[in-house]
C-alpha positions in Angstrom: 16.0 -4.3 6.8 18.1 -5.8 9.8 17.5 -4.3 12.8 20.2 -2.5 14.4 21.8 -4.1 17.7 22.4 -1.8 20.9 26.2 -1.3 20.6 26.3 -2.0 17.2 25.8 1.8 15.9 28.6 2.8 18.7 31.2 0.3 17.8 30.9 1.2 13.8 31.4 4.7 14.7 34.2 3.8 16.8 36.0 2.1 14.2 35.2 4.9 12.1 36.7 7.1 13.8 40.0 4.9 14.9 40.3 5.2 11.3 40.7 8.5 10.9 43.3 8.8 14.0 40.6 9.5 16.7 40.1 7.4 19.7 37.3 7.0 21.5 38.8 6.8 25.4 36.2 6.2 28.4 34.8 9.3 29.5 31.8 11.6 30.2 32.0 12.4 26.2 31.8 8.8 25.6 28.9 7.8 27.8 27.3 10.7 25.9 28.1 9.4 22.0 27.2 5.7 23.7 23.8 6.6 24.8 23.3 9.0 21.7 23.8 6.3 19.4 22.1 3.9 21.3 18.9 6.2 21.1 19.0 6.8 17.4 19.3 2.7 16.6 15.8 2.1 19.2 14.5 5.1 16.8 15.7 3.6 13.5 14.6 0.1 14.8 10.8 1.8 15.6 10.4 3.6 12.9 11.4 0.5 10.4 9.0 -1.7 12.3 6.5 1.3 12.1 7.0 1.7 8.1 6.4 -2.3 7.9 3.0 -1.9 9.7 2.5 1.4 8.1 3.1 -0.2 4.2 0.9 -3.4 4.9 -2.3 -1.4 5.8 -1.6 0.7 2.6 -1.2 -2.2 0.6 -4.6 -3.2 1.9 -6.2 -0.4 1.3 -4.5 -0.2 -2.0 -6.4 -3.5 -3.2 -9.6 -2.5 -1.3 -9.8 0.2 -3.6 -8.3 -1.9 -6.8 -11.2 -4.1 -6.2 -13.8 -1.5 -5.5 -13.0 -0.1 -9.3 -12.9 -3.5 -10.6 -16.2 -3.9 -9.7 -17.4 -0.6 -10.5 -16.1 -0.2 -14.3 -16.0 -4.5 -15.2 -18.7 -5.2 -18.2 -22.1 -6.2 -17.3 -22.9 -9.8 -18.0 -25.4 -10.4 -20.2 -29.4 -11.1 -19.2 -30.0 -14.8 -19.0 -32.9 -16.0 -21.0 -36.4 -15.9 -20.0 -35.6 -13.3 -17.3 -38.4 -11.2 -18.2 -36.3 -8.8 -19.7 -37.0 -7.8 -24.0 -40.2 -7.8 -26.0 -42.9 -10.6 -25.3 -42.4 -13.1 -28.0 -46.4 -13.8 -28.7 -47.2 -10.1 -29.7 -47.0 -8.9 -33.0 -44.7 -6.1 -33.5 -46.5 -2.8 -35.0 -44.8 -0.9 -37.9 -42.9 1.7 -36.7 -44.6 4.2 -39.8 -48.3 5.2 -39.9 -50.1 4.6 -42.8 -50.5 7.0 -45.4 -54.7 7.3 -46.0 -56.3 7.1 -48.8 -53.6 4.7 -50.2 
C-alpha cells in the first residue's frame, strides 16, 4: 500500500465533510482533528511498514519449515553398488528349510 502523506488524511476528511454541509473553520477544534489525523496516518504508515517486515520473516520461516519436511518425508535414494550393503556375492546361499532325516 501507499503510504499516507501528513495532511493528506485531514484534507480528505475535509472534503468529506464540505460535502455534507460542514466546514472545517480554523480553530482549537481544528488543530485538534489536524493533529488527530495526523497521528493515526504515522500509525497506519508504521504499522504497514511493520506488517511488510512482519510477512517477509514469516514467509521465511514458512519455507524453512517447507524445506525441513521436504527433506524429512522425500524418498530415499537408492544404495549405489558395491557399497557394502546386501548379501556377499561369493557365499552360497543356505536353504531356508532343514532337511527332513532319514530321507
Amino acid at each position: 500500500m501507499k503510504t499516507i502523506k501528513k495532511d493528506e488524511l485531514f484534507h480528505s476528511l475535509g472534503n468529506f465533510l464540505k460535502s455534507k454541509g460542514i466546514e472545517l473553520n480554523d480553530g482549537s477544534y481544528t488543530a485538534r482533528i489536524r493533529k488527530g489525523c495526523n497521528v493515526l496516518s504515522e500509525v497506519i504508515n508504521t504499522t504497514q511498514d511493520t506488517v511488510k517486515k512482519t510477512k517477509v520473516k514469516a514467509d521465511a520461516a514458512w519455507t524453512e519449515l517447507r524445506k525441513s519436511i521436504h527433506e524429512s518425508t522425500a524418498p530415499r535414494t537408492a544404495p549405489k553398488p558395491g557399497t557394502g550393503k546386501g548379501r556377499p556375492k561369493n557365499r552360497k546361499q543356505k536353504s531356508r528349510r532343514p532337511k527332513k532325516p532319514g530321507l
